[in-house]
N, C-alpha and C positions, 0 to 999 in steps of 0.2 A: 300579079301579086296584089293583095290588102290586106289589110291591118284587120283582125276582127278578136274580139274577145271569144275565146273557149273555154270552155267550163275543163277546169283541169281533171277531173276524170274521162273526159276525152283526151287527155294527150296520152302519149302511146313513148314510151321509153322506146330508143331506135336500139332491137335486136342484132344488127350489125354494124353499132355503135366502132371506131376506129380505136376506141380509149380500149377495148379488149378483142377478143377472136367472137366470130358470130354465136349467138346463143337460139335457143329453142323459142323460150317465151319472157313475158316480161316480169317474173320472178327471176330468171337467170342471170337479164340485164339490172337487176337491181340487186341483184346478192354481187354479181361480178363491178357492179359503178364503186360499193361500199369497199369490197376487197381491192378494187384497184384506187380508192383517194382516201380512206378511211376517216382520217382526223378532220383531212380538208373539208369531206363532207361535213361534218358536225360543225367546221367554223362556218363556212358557206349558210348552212342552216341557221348561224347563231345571225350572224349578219342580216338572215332574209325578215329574221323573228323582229332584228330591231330596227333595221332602214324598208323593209319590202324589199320586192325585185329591182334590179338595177334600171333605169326608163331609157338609158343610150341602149340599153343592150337586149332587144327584142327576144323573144324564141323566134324562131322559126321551123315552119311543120308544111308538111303536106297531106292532103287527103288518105287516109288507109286504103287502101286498095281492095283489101277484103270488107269493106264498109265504113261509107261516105261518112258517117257522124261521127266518127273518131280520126284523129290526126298523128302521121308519126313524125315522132320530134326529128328535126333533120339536124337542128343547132338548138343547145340549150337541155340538154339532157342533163348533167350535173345539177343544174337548177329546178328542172321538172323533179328528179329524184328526191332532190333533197325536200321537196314539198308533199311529194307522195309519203314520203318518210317524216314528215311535222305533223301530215293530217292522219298518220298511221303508223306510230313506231314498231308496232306488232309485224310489219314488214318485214324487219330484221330480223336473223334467224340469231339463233343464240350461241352458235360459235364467235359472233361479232358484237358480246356482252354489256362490254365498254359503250359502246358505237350508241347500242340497245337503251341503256339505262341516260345516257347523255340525251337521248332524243325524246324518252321519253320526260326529261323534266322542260325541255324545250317543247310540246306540245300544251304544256299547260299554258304557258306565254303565247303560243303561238293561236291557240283554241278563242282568244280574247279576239283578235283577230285575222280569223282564218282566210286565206285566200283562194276564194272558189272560183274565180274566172283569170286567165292568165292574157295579157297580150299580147299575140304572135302575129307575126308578118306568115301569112298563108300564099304558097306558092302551086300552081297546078299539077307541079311531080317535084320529084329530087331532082332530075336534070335542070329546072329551069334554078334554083337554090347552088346549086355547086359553084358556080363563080364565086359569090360574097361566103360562103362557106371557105371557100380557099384562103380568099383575100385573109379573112379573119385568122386562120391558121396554119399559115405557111410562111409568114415575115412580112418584110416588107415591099417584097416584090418591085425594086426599082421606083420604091414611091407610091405604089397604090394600095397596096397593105399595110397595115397598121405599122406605122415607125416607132417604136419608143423614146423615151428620152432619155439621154444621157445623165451620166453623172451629175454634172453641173445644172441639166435642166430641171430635175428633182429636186434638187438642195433649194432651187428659186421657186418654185412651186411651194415646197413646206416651209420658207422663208415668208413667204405671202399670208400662208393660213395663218401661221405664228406672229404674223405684223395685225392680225382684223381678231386675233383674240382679245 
């Protein structure tokens, strides 16, 4: 695996994304990403427009198979979409109105500073990506996946931010 910048119209929404049933093309996987997180997506979006992408939390891609200069996002497709959907609201089909007109005022922010190369952890297929895919989205796994924090450990965390204001 390495780390390398891709120009985001190389990344490839993953057609058989787990967030829905397999689709055709990646029109499909992006009308089916909006109808299956709809609002989320627009905060997601709001969030990229004013922090960037998150820096702990890489994409991750692999080579397309049917051609090497494009990548299909293995992790991180919520995020590639919602980007595909800032540098093109026109995306959205207009049963999803709402979605449409919210992105589209979020493009004009976003236009000021557009994000044309993304940083992704590139792996040589999906087999060798499935491990830390799991990790990331199956719990804690006895300690090697992502643990949250409790009740108490949140309250100390926002306790802290609210102490350095």
């Amino acid at each position: 695996m390495e780390r390398r910048n891709i120009p985001l119209t190389s990344l490839l929404i993953n057609t058989e994304n787990p967030r829905f049933e397999m689709v055709a093309n990646q029109i499909e996987a992006i009308y089916n990403m909006i109808d299956d997180q709809g609002e989320k997506l627009v905060k997601l979006a709001e969030h990229i427009v004013d922090y960037g992408l998150n820096p702990s939390e890489l994409i991750i891609v692999s080579p397309y198979i049917k051609d090497k200069t494009l990548y299909a996002v293995l992790e991180g497709n919520r995020r590639i979409t919602a980007l595909k959907l800032l540098s093109n609201p026109y995306l959205i089909p207009e049963k999803f109105k709402t979605i449409l007109n919210k992105f589209k005022i979020l493009n004009a922010k976003y236009e000021q500073n557009p994000v044309i190369n993304v940083e992704c952890v590139v792996f040589d297929d999906e087999k060798d990506a499935e491990t830390w895919i799991r990790l990331k989205h199956t719990g804690e796994n006895k300690g090697i996946g992502i643990v949250p924090w409790n009740a108490q450990q949140k309250a100390r965390f926002e306790e802290r931010l609210i102490g350095r204001a």
